[in-house]
N, C-alpha and C positions, 0 to 999 in steps of 0.2 A: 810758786803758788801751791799752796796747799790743795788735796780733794776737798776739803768743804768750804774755802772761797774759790776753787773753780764748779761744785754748785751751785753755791749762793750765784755768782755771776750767770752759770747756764739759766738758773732758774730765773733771775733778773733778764735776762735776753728773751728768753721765753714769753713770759710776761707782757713785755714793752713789744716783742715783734708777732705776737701772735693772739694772747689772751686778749689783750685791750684792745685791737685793732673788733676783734669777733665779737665781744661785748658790746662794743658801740655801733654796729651792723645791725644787732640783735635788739639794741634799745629804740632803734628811728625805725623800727615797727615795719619791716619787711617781708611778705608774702613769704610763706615756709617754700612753695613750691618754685618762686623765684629761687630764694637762694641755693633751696636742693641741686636745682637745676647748673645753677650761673658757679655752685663750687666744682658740682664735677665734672662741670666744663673745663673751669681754672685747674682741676689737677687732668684730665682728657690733653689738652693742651700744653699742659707743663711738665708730661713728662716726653713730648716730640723728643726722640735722638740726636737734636742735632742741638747743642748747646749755644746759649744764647739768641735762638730765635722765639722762644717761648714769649716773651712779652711782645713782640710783634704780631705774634697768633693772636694772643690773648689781645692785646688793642686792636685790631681786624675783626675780630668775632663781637668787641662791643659796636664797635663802630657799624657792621652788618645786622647785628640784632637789636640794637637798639635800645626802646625799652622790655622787652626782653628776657634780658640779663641785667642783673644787677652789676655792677662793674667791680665797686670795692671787694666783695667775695668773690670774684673770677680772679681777681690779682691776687687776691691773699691768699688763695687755692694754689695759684701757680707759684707762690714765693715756697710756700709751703709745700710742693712737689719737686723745687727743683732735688735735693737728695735720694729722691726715688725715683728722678730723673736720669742721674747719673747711675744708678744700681739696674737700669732697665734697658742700657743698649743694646749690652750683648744679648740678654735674652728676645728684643727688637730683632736685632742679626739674624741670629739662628732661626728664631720664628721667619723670619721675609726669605731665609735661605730654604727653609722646609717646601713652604708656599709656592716656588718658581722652582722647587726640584734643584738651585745653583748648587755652584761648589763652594766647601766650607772653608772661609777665610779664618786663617789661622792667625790665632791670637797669643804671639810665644815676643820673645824680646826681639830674635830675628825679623820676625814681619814688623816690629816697630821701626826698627834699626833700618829695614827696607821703604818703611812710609818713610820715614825723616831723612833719608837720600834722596827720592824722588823715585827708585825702582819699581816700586808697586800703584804704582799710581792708577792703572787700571782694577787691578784688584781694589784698591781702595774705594773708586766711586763704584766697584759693581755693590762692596758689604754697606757704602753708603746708600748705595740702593736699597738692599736689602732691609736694612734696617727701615728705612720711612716705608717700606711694604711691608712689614710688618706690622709696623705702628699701624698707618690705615687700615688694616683687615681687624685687627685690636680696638679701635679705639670706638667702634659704634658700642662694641661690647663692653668696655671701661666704663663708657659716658652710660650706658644705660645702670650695669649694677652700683655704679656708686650712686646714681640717681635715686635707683629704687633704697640704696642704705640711708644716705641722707635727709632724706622727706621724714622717715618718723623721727629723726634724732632730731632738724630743726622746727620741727612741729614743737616738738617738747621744750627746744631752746628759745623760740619766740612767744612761748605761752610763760614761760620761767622769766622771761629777762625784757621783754617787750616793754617799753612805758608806754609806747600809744593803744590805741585800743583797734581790735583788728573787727572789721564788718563786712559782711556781703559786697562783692561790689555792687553798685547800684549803676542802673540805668542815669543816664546825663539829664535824663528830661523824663518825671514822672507823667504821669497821664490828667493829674489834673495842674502841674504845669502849662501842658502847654495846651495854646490857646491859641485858635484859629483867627485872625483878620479876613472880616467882610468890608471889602469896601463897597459902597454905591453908586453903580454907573449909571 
């Protein structure tokens, strides 16, 4: 495979799993402050330490918030986190290790060679500790600054690419709607 058909393909992959899916988020006309909210929830969530539970958070957090959250950008947040999911353990670790004062689990070939025997087995669930305490102490402050990043960029992306037309919400029942029933006793 040549460098520029394995462009051509990154760039076709790109495309199909991430530009199209955001464009048509963007065209059914959704609240900028929903989706602000519901992507860097989806990356708050998809970058949890512990691989493969990310889409289970993420369906839990819709399923609790409801309408809320927008779903399709919560997922497509967390599709799109998972590689800076993987690049954020260790620094997870070390963060959860500073936090509780522990001792630094050592990340060399021998302490792998030791998880994959079974010898470290206490160490490992303590740096598994570690790391989701780090994430928790992390992630109020994750989900707020990408919140506050998010909100102007999809402000500008739902005014750009929105086809429905966006309005105040309105009260369910104006004031000369509704209409009082006198009955006569």
């Amino acid at each position: 495979m040549t460098i520029s058909s394995y462009k051509n393909a990154m760039a076709t992959w790109l495309h199909n799993r991430i530009v199209d899916p955001l464009l048509q988020i963007l065209r059914r006309g959704a609240e900028p402050n929903q989706l602000a909210f519901s992507t860097a929830l989806g990356i708050t969530l998809g970058v949890f330490p512990i691989c493969g539970v990310t889409v289970f958070l993420c369906g839990m957090a819709i399923a609790l918030l409801g309408s809320l959250c927008h779903s399709p950008s919560l997922m497509l947040a967390n599709f799109i986190a998972t590689p800076i999911e993987l690049s954020l353990v260790v620094p997870f670790l070390r963060f959860g290790e500073v936090v509780v004062g522990g001792p630094h689990f050592p990340l060399t070939s021998d302490a792998l060679k030791k998880v994959l025997t079974g010898q470290a087995s206490h160490e490992v669930l303590l740096s598994i500790f570690h790391a989701l305490l780090g994430w928790l102490v992390a992630a109020p402050f994750i989900l707020a600054t990408l919140y506050i990043l998010f909100l102007p960029c999809f402000k500008l992306l739902v005014r750009k690419f929105s086809t429905a037309t966006i309005s105040p919400k309105k009260p369910l029942h104006s004031h000369t709607e509704v209409r009082l029933k006198v009955r006569d006793v």
